[in-house]
Structures are given as structure tokens and as C-alpha cells.
C-alpha positions in Angstrom: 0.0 0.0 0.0 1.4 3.3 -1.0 1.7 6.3 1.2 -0.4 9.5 0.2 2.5 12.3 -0.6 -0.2 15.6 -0.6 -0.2 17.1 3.4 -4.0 17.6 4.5 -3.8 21.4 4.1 -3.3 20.9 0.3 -6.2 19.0 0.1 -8.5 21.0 2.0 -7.5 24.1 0.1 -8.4 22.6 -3.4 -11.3 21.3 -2.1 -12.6 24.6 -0.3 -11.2 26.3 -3.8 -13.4 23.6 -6.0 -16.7 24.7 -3.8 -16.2 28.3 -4.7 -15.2 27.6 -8.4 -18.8 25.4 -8.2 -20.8 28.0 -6.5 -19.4 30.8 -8.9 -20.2 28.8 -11.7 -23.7 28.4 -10.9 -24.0 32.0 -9.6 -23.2 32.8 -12.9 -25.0 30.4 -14.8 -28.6 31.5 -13.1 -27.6 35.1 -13.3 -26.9 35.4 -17.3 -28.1 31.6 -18.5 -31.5 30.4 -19.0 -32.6 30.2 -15.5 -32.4 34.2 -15.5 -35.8 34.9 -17.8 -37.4 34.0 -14.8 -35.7 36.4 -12.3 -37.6 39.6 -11.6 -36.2 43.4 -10.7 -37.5 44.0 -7.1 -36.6 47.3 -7.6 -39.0 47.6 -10.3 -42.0 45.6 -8.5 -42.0 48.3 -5.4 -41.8 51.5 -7.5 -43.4 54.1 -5.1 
């Protein structure tokens, strides 16, 4: 059985740096892809 070579800290930072390349991805994704003809201005639904 081989020994892993990559410390813990590695390995939590790419994973921690995987979420946020994940949730950025999707952030953008509902912001500018399809999902977004759905999404409303609130600004626009409360003009006084």
C-alpha cells in the first residue's frame, strides 16, 4: 500500500477552492443563463 504524498492542508484548500469555483459557476449560470428569464427586478416591482 502506497503512502499518500499531498499534506491535509493541500487537500483542504483545493477542495474549499473547488466549492467556490462550483458555487461561482452556478451563480453565474442563473444570473446570465437560462434560468435568468425568470428572475424579476424587485426594484421595479416596489416603485413608489
Amino acid at each position: 500500500m502506497e503512502a499518500s504524498t499531498a499534506s491535509p492542508a493541500l487537500s483542504v484548500a483545493l477542495a474549499v477552492l473547488a466549492v467556490l469555483l462550483a458555487l461561482t459557476g452556478f451563480g453565474v449560470y442563473t444570473a446570465f443563463g437560462p434560468p435568468s428569464k425568470g428572475l424579476t427586478d424587485p426594484f421595479d416591482d416596489h416603485e413608489d
